[in-house]
N, C-alpha and C positions, 0 to 999 in steps of 0.2 A: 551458598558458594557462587560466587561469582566470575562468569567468565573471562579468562584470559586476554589480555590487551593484543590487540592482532600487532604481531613486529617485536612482541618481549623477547623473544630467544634468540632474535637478531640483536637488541640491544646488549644482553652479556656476551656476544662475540664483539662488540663493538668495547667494552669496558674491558676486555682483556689484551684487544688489542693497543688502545690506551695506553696501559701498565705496561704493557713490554716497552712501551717507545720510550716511557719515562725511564725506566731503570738503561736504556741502553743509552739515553743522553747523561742522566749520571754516572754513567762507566766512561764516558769519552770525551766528557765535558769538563776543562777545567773551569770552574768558581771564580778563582784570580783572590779571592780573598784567605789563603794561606800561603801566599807570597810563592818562591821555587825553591824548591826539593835539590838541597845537595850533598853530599858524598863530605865524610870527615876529613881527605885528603882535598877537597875544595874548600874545606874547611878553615883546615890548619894554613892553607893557600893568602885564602884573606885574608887570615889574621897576622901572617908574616907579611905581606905585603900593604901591611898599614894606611900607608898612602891612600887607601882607599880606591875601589873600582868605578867606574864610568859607570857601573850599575847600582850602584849604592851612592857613591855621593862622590863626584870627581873634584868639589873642590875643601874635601874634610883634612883637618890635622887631627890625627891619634880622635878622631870623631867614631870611630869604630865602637860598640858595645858588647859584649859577650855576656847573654844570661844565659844560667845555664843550670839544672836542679845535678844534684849527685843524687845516681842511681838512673832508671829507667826512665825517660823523658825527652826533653827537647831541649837543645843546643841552638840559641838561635844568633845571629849576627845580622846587629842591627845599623844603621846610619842616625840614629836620635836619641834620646830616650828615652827609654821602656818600662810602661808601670807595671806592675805586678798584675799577674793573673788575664793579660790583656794576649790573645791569639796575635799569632805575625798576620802581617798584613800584606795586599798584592808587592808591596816595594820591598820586602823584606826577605833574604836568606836563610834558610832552616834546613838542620838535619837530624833525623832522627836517630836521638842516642840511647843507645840499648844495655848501657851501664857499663860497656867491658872500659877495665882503666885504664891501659896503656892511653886511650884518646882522650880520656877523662883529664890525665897526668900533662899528655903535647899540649893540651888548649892552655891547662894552665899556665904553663913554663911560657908558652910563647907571647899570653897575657901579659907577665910580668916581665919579659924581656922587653915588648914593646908600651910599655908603661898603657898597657889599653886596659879600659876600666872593666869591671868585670862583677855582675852579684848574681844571688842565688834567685832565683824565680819559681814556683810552679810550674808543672807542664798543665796548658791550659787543655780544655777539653775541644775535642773536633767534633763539629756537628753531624758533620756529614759521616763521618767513619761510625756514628750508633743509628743514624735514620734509613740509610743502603742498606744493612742486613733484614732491619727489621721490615722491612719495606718485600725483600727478599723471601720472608718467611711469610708474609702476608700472599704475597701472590703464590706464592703454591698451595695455600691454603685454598685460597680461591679458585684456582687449576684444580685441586681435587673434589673439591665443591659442587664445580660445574660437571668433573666427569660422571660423579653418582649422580646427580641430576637428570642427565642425558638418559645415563643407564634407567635408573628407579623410576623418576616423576615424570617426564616428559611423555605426551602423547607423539613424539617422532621420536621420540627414543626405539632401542633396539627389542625390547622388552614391555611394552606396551601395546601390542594388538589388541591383548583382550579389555582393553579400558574403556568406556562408554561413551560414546563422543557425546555429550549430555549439550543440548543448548543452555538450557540455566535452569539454574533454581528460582527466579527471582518470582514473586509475588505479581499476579496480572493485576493491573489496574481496570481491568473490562466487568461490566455490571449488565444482570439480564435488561435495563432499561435502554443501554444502547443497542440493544437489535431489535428490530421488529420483524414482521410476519411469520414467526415460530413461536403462536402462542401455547400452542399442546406441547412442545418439545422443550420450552422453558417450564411447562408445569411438571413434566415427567422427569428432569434435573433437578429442580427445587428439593423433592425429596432428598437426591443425594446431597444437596446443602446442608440438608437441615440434619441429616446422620453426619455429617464433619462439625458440623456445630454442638450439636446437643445429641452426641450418641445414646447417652441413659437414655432418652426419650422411647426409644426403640428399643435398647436391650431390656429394658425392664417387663415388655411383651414380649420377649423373645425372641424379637426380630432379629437377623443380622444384616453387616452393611452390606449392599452389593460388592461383589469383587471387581465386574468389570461392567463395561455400557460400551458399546459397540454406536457409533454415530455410521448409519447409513446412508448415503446422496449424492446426489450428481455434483461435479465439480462446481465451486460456486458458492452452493447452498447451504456455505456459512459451516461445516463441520468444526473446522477449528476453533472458530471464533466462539462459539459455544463452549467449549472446550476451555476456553481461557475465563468464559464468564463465571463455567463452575468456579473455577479457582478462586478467582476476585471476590465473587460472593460468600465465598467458606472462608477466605483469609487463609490459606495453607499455601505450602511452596508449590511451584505448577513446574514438573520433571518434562519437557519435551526432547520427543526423540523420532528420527526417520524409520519407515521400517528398513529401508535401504542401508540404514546405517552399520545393521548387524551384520549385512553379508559382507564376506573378506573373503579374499584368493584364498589365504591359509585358512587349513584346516582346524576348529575346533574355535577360530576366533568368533564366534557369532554367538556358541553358547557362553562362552567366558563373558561377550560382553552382556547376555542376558542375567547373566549371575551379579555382575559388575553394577549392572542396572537396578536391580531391587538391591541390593547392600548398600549401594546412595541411599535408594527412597525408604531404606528403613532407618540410619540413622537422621535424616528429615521428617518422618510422619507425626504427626498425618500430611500426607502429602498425595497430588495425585500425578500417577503416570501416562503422560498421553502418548500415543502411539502412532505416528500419519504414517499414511497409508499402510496399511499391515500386509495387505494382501501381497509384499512386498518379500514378505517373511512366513505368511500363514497359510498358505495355499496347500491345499492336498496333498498327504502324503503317499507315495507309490504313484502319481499322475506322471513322474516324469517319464521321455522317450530313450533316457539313455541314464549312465548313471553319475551323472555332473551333478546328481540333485542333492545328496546325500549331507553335504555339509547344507544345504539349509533345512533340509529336514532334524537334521540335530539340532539346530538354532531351533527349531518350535516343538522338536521336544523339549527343551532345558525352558522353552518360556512356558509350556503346556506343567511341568513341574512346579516352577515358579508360582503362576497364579493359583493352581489349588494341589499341590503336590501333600508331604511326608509334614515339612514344614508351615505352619500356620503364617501368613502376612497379613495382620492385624494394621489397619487405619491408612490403607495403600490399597486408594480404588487406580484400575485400567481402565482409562478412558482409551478408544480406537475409533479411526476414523477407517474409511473402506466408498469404495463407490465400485468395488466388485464381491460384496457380500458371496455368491454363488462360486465362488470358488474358493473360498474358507473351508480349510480342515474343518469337519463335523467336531470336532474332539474338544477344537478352538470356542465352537458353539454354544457345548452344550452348559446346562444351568450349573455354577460352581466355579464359573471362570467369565464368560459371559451372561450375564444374569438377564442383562435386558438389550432388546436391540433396538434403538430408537432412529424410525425413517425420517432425515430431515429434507423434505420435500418441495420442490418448487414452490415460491410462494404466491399465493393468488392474491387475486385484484386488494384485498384490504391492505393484505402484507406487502406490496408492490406500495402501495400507496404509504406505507408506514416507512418502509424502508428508503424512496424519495422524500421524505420530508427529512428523514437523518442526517442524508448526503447532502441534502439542499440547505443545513444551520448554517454554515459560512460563504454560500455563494447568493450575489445578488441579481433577483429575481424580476423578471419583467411583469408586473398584474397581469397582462395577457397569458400567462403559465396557468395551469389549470392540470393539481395533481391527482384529481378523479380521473381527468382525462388521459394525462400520461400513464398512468396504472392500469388503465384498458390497452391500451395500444402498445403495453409493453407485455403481453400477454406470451407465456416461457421467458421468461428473463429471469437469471437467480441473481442474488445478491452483489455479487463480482460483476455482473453485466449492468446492473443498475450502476452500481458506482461508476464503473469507465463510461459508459453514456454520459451520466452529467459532467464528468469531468473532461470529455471530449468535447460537450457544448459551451465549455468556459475558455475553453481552448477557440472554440471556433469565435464565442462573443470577442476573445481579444484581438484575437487576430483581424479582426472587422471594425476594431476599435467603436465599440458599443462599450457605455458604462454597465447593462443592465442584459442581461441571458435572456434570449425571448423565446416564445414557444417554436420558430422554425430552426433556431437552435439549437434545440431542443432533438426536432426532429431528424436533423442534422446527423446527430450522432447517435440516433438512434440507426439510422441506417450505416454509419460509418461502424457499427460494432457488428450487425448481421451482413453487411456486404462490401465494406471496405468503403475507401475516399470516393469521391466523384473524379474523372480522368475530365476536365474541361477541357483540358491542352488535346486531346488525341482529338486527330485530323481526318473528316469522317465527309466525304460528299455528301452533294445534296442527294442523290436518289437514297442514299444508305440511310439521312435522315428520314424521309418522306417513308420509307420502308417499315423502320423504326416507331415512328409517328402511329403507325395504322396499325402494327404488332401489337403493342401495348394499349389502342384505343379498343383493341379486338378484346383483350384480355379485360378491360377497365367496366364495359360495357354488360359483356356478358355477367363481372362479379356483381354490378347493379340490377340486372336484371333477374337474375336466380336467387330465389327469395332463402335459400340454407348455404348461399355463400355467405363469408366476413365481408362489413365494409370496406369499400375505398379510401386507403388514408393519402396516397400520394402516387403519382404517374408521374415519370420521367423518361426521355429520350437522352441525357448526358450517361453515356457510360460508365459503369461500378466496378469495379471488380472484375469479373470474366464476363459480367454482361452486358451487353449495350445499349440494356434501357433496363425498366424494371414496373412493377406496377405493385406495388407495396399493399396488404391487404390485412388487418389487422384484427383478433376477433375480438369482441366487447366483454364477453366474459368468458370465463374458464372452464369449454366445455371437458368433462372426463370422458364424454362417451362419443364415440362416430356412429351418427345415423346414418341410414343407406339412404336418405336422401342426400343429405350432404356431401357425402361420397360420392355420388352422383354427379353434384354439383359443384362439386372441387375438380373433378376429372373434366369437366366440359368446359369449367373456365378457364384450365389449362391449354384448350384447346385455340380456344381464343386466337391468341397471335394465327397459328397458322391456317386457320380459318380465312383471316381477313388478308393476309397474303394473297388468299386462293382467290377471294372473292372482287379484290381490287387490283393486282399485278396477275390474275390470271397464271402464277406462277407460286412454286416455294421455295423457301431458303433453308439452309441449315441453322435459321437461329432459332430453331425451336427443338433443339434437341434436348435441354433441359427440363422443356414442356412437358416430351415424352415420355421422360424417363421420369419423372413424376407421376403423370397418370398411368403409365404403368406399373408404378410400385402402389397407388393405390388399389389399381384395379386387382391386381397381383396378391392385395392382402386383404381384398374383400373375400375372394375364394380361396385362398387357404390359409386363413387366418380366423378372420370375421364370420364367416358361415354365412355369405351375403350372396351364393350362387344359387337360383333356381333348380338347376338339374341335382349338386350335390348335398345343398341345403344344409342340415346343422352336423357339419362334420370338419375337421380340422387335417389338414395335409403337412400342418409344420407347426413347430414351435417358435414361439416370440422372442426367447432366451437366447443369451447372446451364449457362442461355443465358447467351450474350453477343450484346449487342442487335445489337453493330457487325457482329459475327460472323456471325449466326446469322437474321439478321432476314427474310432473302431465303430461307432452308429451307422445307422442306413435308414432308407425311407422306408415308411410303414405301410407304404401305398403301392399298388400294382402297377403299370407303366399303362390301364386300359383306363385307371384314374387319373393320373397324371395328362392324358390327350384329353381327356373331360375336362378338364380344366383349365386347360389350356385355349378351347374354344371357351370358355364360357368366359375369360378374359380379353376372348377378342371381341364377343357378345356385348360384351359392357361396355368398351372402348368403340368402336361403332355406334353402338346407340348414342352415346353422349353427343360422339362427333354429328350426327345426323343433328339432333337435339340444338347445337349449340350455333350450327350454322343455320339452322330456318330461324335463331331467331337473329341474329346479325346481318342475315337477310332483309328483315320487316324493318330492323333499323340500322336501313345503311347510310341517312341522312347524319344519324348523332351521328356516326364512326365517323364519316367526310369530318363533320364540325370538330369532332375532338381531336382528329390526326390535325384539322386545321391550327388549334389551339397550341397543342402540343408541337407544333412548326414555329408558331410564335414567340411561346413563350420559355419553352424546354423541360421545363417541370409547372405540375398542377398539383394541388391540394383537395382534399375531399370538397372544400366548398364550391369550385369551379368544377367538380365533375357533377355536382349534384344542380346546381346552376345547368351545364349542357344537356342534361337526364332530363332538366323542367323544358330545354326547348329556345335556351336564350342562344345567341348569337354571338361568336369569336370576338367581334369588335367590343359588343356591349361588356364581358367580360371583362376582358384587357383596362377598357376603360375604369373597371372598379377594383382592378389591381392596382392599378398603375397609382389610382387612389389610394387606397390603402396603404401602399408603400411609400406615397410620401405623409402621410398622416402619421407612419411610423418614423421616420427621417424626422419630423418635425420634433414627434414628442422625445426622440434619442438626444437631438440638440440642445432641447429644452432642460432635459436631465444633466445634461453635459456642461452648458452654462453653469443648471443652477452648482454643481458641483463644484465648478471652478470658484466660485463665490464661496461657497460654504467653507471650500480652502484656505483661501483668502481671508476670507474673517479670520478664520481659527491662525493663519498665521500674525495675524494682527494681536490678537491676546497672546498669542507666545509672544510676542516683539513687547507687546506693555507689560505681560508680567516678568520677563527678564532686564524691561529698561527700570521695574520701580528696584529691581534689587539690586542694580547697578546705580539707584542715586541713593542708596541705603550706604554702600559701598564707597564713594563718594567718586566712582570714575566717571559719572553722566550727571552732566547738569538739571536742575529742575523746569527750566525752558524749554530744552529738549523733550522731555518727558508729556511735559505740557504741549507741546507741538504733535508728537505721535500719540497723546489719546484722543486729539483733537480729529487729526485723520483716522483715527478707531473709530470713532463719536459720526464722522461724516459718510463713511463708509457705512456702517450700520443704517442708519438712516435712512441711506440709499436702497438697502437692499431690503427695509420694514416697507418704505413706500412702494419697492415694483412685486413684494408679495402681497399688499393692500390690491394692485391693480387690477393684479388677477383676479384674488376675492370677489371684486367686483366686475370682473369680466362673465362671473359664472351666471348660466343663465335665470332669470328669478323664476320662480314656480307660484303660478296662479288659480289655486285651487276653484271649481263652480263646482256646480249640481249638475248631476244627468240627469239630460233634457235639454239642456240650456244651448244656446251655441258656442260652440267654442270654434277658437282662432287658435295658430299656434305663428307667433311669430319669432324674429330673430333676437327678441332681447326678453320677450316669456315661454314660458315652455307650462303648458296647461295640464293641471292632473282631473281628470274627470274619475267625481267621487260620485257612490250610488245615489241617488235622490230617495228624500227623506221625505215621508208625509208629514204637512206642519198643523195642520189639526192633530194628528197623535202626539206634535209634539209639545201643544198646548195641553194636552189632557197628560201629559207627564209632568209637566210645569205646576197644572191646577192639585194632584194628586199629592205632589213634594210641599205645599204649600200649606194643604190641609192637614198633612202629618204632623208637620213642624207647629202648628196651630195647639193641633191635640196636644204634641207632646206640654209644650208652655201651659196648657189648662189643668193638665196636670197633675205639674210642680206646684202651680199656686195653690192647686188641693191638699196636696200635703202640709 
């Protein structure tokens, strides 16, 4: 079944409108080709007055005609004459005679008084007098058509709440080969493949199919997609449906359309029904504060019946998607309805890596891209975040009119998906930069110096989003656990910026209030979380679970108010020590901080290379200088790709031009000197462009292989690979050894 054309039920108002318009311009429209309609006493008129009328023929003698049948028919008075069986025409007089004789008897009499000729004719048939009625029967056919339509089939009809608003039936073309980093959660689906494919397999142990699979994950993390790939891979119809979709103001429409829903997918099965987001519909029953609940808690009993009620549904699994598992009716849960609950979970560094190469098949790529690397530094990203990143970086290559996506564009949009655009336009003075400058070299420094911080991937002083710098910090692999040292050392690096405020302007701002409230939601879930406090050690003050209102609203803490101040100091325990911690060491190096607030005045944004450079001890100037390098190195090689592209163009428009000029002298519209003239400039151009890629060829630099030991030189037109040094006595007593074999062997053969 296939979904409805969006604007159909606008178009039969429009077709019916139509049809009125025609039938009422045939009600009001004379044709002109059955001449004018007159009356027997206009009749008898013309025919007595022979002479003829100014509307028939003003200069006829006795030119008049009268055909005329006896009995019911048409009486017509003509100006010419009239073949048999031929309709009057716009020139002609007609009235229609209904047999009585008195008028029958006048035409006559007054024919033969005026010697006006007169014969029998048929009455011819009128088109239009059998195509109006029928026309007439037809449209109200259509009118009552349309109103059971309205009534019975229509989803806006009056009478259709309870019908399923289904998105399709239609068959996914999606295969577990386009997704990557779900390799446990495509093996734990595959079964359900292979029960839609080859059920005996299974029933013949016993087994039965699952009824349902619950897909659990954070937004992103590909639930649906998964979802579609069951389908694609089993070849059965794929039913999607919202959970949202069931709930209706009216009462009782949610079960009906649950009922509505499996009577589809069983005239389809095997088929499967996916479900987004459930929790929408399947949330605890009796959780609500008031009693508004009541019609959707009907709705999950009629689906709680459905999936394993009175009624068996044979070869119709429930696929559900959920990213609030914890608040699912138990009922919904348990084995018989949902059989398995599959976590599709953030994907780590390989799947990260699997999933950029997917998104990256049709975008062109700079060599410089390196997707080990990006797969680190995208570390929490799910699959939705992956894709907008790269697609954000192709957005930013065009707009820079780059042929080729390079790795800052990369990184580009990687900050434009966790912290929005860059604001270059907002208007910022110099002390608010130089302020800025130090904030972030406070933060950048400390993350290089605290050996359980993540790397420095990039420092900026151009404003983001709500912040007005940022020092981006990324970790290389995917830790699951928080050590307390790291903890530690996350809170101190936070501390950073307002550190270096203190220690340089002697003063603090309010741009560290983000700072704060960071290390203290660590410090805050070291102690009652993590069990990372000294005084209160392995004990837990709270749970990590996110509330439920309906749930949870009547709870209270488990703790005394004499725990609660215990913990409260030992939060500010942690948060002081760090601070002490982070500022003796941005103290010992307040030389980098000068250099790197200086850099970051310079240049506005830095990259891990240049911080790790100012970390070794180089100097702002030296820097800049192997930027300023690099960027035009890049500049060069963009042109160079940009050139060669416009050539490559160009050729190729050159073989469209000859192979459409040889089938236009096939044709005979193009001469053969012509033809001969544009392969010639084909022929020259190519040429052109064989010899400046020979140039290159030979611009590359040659490699000089020696021995080490030897000396080597490297200069601008060789470039020297020093290979290990080889003992050449051993390699004589290899030479003598291969010599002597081959000897034996030959002495032999001639023994045999």
């Amino acid at each position: 079944m296939n979904e409805k054309k969006q604007g159909g039920f606008k178009l039969s108002y429009l077709i019916v409108f139509l049809v009125v318009v025609l039938l009422l311009c045939l009600l009001f429209i004379d044709f002109g080709n059955n001449g004018k309609e007159i009356s027997a006493s206009q009749a008898l008129e013309l025919i007595n007055n022979n002479s003829g009328t100014s509307e028939v023929d003003p200069n006829a003698e006795k030119a008049n005609y009268v055909y005329f049948k006896d009995g019911t028919g048409y009486i017509l008075i003509v100006g010419s004459n009239y073949a048999e069986n031929q309709l009057p025409t716009y020139s002609d007089y007609y009235f229609h005679y209904d047999g009585a004789g008195v008028i029958f008897q006048q035409i006559l009499e007054a024919c033969e008084r005026y010697d006006i000729s007169y014969n029998y004719a048929p009455a011819g048939v009128n088109f239009w007098d059998i195509l109006i009625p029928i026309l007439y029967i037809c449209f109200a056919i259509f009118v009552i058509w349309m109103i059971y339509k309205m009534i019975a089939g229509s989803n806006k009809g009056a009478l259709s709440f309870g019908k399923t608003k289904v998105k399709s039936y239609s068959m996914s073309k999606v295969k577990f080969d386009d997704i990557a980093g779900m390799e446990e959660e495509k093996a734990e689906l595959q079964e359900i493949v292979e029960f839609l494919k080859n059920p005996k397999k299974f029933t013949d142990l016993g087994a039965r199919i699952p009824k349902g699979v619950l897909l659990v994950g954070q937004p992103g993390t590909g639930k649906t997609l998964l979802a579609r790939a069951v389908a694609g891979e089993s070849k059965v119809p794929f039913i999607s449906i919202s959970g949202s979709d069931f709930v209706e103001m009216f009462v009782g429409v949610g079960a009906s359309r649950v009922r509505d829903l499996f009577d589809q997918a069983k005239k389809n099965k095997p088929c499967i029904v996916f479900i987004d987001e459930i929790d929408a519909v399947g949330r605890q029953r009796g959780a609500g504060l008031g009693g508004g609940n009541d019609e959707r808690e009907q709705t999950l009993n009629q689906l709680l019946v459905e999936m394993d009620g009175f009624e068996p549904n044979e070869g119709i699994i429930v696929l559900a998607a959920t990213n609030r598992s914890d608040v699912l009716d138990p009922a919904l849960m348990r084995p018989g309805r949902f059989d398995r609950q599959i976590y599709v979970h953030v994907p780590d560094v390989k799947g990260r890596e699997g999933i950029l190469r997917i998104h990256a098949r049709n975008k062109p790529l700079d060599e410089s891209v390196d997707f080990s690397v990006l797969a680190r530094i995208t570390s929490g990203f799910t699959g939705a975040d992956i894709e907008n990143m790269l697609n954000e970086s192709a957005i930013l290559a065009a707009r820079a009119g780059r042929p080729k996506i390079i790795m800052e564009d990369i990184t580009e949009g990687i900050n434009k998906v966790i912290m929005g655009p860059q604001k270059k336009s907002h208007v910022i003075t110099e002390k608010e930069r130089k302020l800025t400058a130090y904030h972030e070299a406070g933060h950048a420094i400390l993350a290089k110096s605290l050996k359980n911080c993540d790397d420095v991937q990039e420092v900026s002083i151009i404003p983001r989003g709500s912040a007005g710098g940022y020092t981006m910090s990324r970790p290389e692999t995917d830790d699951l656990m928080m050590t307390i040292g790291k903890a530690n050392d996350t809170i101190a690096m936070s501390m950073g910026g307002r550190i270096a405020e203190e220690i340089i302007f002697k003063d603090i701002t309010s741009g560290a209030s983000s700072d704060i409230q960071h290390a203290t939601k660590i410090a805050r879930a070291m102690v009652y979380e993590w069990g990372m406090s000294k005084k209160l050690g392995f004990f837990a003050l709270s749970s990590n679970s996110q509330v439920f209102i309906g749930r949870d609203y009547q709870t209270r803490n488990d703790f005394s108010e004499k725990l609660a101040g215990i913990a409260d100091e030992e939060i500010m325990t942690i948060l002081n020590t760090n601070y002490k911690r982070a500022k003796d060491i941005l103290t010992d190096k307040i030389e980098i901080l000068h250099e790197m607030a200086k850099l970051l005045m310079e240049r506005e944004t830095i990259y891990k290379e240049e911080v790790d450079m100012i970390m070794a001890g180089k100097k702002t100037e030296e820097i800049v200088a192997i930027m300023e390098e690099k960027e035009k190195l890049q500049k060069e090689k963009e042109e160079r790709i940009r050139a060669e592209k416009v050539r490559l163009d160009k050729l190729k428009a050159y073989e469209i031009k000859l192979s459409e000029g040889e089938k236009l002298v096939k044709m005979g519209v193009l001469a053969e000197d012509e033809l001969k003239a544009i392969r010639k400039e084909y022929e020259n151009f190519k040429k052109e462009l064989d010899k400046d890629i020979n140039s290159k060829t030979e611009e590359q630099p040659k490699v000089e292989v020696v021995e080490e030991g030897e000396t080597t030189k490297k200069s601008d037109e060789k470039e020297v690979v020093v290979e290990p040094k080889t003992d050449k006595k051993e390699e004589k007593k290899q030479d003598i050894d291969k010599k002597e074999k081959s000897t034996k062997k030959k002495t032999d053969k001639k023994e045999d």
